[in-house]
N, C-alpha and C positions, 0 to 999 in steps of 0.2 A: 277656756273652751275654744277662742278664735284660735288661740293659739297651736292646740290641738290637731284642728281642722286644718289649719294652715299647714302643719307637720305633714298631715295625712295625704293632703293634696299634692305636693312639693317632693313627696314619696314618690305615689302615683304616677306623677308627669316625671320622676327621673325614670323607675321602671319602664313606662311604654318606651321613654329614650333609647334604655337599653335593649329592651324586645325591640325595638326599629331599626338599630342598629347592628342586633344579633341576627335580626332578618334578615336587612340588607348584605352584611357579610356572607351569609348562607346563601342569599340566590347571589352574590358577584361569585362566588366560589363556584356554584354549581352552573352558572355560565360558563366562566370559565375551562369548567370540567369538560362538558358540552362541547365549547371550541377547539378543546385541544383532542378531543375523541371525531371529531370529525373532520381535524388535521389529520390524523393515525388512519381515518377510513381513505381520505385523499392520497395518502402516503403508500396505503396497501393497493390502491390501483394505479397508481402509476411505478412501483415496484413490484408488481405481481404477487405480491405475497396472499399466502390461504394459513388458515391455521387449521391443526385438531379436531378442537373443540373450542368452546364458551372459555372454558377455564385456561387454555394456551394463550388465547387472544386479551384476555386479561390479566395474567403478564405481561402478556407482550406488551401491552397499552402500557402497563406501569412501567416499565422500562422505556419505552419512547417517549413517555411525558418526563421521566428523570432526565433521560438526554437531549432532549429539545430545551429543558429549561435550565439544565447546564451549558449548551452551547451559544444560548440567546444569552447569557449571564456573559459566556466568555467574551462574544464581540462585543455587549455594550459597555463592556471596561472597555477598550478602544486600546489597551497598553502592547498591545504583540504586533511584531509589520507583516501577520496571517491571520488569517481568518477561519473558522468553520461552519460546517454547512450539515445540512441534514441530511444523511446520504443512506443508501441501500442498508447501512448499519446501524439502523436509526432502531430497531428494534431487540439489539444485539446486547448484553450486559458487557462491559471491559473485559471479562472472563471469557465469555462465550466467544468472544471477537479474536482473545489470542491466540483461545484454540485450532483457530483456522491457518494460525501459519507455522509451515511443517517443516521450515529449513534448519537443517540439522548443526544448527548451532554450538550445540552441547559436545561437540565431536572436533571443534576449530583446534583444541591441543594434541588430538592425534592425527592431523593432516599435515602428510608431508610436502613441504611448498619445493614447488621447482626452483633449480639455483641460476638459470637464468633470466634476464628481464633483458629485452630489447630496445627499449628504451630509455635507459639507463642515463644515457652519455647524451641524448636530445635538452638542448640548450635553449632554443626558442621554438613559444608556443604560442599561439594566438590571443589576444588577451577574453577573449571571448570567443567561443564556438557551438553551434547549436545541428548536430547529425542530420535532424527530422529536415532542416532547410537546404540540406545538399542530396535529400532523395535517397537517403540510408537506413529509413527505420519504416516498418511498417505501422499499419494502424493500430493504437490501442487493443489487447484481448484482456477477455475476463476468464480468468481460472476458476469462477466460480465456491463452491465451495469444497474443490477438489486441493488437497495443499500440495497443490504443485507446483510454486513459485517456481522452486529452483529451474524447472524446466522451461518456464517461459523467461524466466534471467537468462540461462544456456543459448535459448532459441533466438532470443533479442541481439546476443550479441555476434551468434553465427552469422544469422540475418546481415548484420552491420557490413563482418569480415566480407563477406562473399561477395554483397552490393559492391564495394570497393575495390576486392580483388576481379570480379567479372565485367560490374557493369551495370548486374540484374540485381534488381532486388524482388527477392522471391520471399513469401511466408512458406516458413516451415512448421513443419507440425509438431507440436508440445505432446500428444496423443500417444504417438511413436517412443517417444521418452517414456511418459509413465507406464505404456504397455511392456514398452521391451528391456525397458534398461532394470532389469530385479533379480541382476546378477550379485551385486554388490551392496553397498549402503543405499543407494536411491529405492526406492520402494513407491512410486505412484503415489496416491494422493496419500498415503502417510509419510512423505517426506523425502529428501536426495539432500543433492552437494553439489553446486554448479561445474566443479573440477572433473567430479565421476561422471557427469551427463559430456561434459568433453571426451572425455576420455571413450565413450562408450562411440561418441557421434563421429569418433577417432578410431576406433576398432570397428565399427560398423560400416567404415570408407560412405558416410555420410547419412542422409536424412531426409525424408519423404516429403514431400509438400503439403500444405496443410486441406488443400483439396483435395490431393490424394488418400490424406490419413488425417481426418476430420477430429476436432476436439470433441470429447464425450464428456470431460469432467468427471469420470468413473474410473474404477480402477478394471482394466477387459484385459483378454487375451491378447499376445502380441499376431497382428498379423502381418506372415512372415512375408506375403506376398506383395505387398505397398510397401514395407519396411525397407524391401527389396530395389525399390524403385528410387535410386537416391538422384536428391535434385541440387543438393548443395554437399560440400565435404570440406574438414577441414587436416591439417597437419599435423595437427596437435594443441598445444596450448601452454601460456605461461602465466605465472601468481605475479602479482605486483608485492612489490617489498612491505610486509607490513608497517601499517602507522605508521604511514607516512602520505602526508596529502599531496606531498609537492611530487612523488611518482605514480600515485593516481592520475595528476592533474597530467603528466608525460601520456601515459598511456591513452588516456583520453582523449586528447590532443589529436590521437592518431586513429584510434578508430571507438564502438562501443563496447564498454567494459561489464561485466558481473561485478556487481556489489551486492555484500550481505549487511542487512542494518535490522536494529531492533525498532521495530514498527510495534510496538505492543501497546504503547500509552494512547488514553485517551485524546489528546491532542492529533495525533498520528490520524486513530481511526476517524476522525472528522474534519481532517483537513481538505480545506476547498479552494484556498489561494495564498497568493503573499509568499515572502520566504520564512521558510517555515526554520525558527529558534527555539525549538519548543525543548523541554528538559524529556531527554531520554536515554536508557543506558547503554551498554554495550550486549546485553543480552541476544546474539545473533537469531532471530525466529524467520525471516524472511527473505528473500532475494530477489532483487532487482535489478536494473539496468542504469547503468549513468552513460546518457549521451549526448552531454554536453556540459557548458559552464558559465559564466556569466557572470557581471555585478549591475546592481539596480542605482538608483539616482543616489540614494542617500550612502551609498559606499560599499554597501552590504556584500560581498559574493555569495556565489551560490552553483551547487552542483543541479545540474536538470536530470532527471531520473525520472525513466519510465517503470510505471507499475502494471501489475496484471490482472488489475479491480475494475477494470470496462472505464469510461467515459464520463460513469457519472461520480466518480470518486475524483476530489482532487481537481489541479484546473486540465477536465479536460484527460483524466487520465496521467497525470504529469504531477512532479510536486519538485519544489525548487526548495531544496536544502542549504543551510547556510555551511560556506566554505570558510576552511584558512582557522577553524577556532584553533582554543587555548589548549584541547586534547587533541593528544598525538595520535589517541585510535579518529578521529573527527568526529563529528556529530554522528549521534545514534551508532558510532560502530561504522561505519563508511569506509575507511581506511582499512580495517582489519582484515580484511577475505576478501581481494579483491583479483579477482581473474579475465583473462582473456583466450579467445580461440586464434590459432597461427595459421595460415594461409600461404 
């Protein structure tokens, strides 16, 4: 009968172990829940975000808690020389995020490349050079969630030409692109081709200033009278020789250039510092600017490339790509489609 009792008891005290422990897990979990839901409420007022309804905002939550707790995963392995960060895309699925970039990549086999490149036969180049520190590049803009990289790749590296060839460094307007340029493949915020936005800002004998023809992020009518009023112009424009880094690195050398790279992966959308090595393919979705280059302490190079995600993506707007790899198109595609405006 002691023995029994003793059974019974030694039952007992494991059960409440377990009920105290099942509890305990229950409320760390639903703290937990707790702190990260009013992480996502901090997160929606300092990104402005509004949802629907109840039920949009509970996705969205679920999606911000998957990606905050994959991104905290990523830096505390410590194994990559980049980092990420919670950023405006923090609510975004992998999917939802690609569909935002409209550079018409799927198109790079029927684009015919210009046959020639002017810098060709340039022999020495700086071993490092950075545009934004010689008063060449304007401030960071955000396109929003209109896909119109290609237009502000186009406009970055006008911008560049012109500071250079004038003097001035003038913003021009990305606006004027998506409004007027839908004669051809560029199409406003469903997508273009950093060549046809030359080519168009080359038949237009130039391009409005961005105070003059203000960003909307919509796709609107072209107006013909600001369109009119051109504040920068270029000659035309030439392709850099495919795949190849080391005529990238010429071109660049000399003023800023249009790069198209595939920005689709996860890494990409959360990147916030460091140089970024991260595995991506050549699938071209987006376009950007490289204006400049560089290597850090432990040997690394890297391309500087301005993006069109605002400030708070990235360091600052800016993502430093690793240079010189083992593929001949470069990292993410870099090399492939790469253009500039002539002056």
């Amino acid at each position: 009968m002691a023995f029994k009792n003793l059974f019974h008891y030694c039952t007992l005290v494991l059960l409440l172990l377990v009920f105290g422990f099942c509890a305990f897990e229950a409320n760390a979990r639903t703290l937990e829940d707790a702190s990260m839901r009013e992480r996502h409420e901090q997160w929606m007022v300092q990104h402005g975000k509004f949802y629907m309804d109840s039920y949009e905002k509970e996705f969205k939550y679920q999606t911000f808690k998957e990606n905050v707790q994959r991104i905290e995963a990523f830096n505390n392995a410590g194994n990559k020389p980049y980092k990420l960060g919670i950023n405006q895309f923090a609510d975004l699925t992998n999917e939802e995020f690609k569909a935002r970039n409209r550079f018409k990549g799927h198109m790079c086999s029927t684009i015919t490349r210009t046959p020639t490149f002017k810098y060709e036969h340039v022999t020495a180049v700086p071993a490092s050079l950075d545009w934004r520190k010689k008063g060449v590049v304007t401030p960071v803009k955000d396109q929003g969630e209109c896909g119109s990289c290609w237009a502000f790749s186009a406009v970055a590296a006008t911008e560049g030409i012109t500071k250079l060839r004038s003097g001035k460094l003038i913003s021009l307007s990305e606006q004027e692109l998506v409004d007027c340029d839908t004669k051809g493949e560029d199409q406003g915020c469903e997508g273009g081709l950093m060549d046809d936005a030359f080519k168009f800002i080359f038949k237009n004998k130039g391009l409005a200033t961005e105070s003059m023809y203000p960003y909307k992020g919509v796709d609107g009518t072209c107006n013909a009278k600001a369109a009119g009023k051109h504040a920068a112009s270029i000659k035309g424009y030439e392709d850099v020789p495919a795949n190849s880094e080391s005529a990238l690195l010429k071109a660049v050398a000399n003023q800023p250039v249009s790069v198209a790279i595939d920005a689709s992966g996860f890494e990409f959308q959360f990147y916030s510092g460091g140089v970024f090595t991260g595995s991506c393919g050549t699938n071209l979705d987006h376009g950007v600017t490289a204006v400049g280059y560089g290597v850090v302490n432990n040997g690394t190079k890297y391309w500087l490339v301005k993006n069109s995600w605002g400030v708070k993506w990235g360091e600052q707007g800016y993502i430093r790509m690793q240079r010189d790899v083992a593929e001949k198109e470069g990292l993410c595609g870099i090399a492939m489609l790469a253009s500039y405006p002539t002056a």
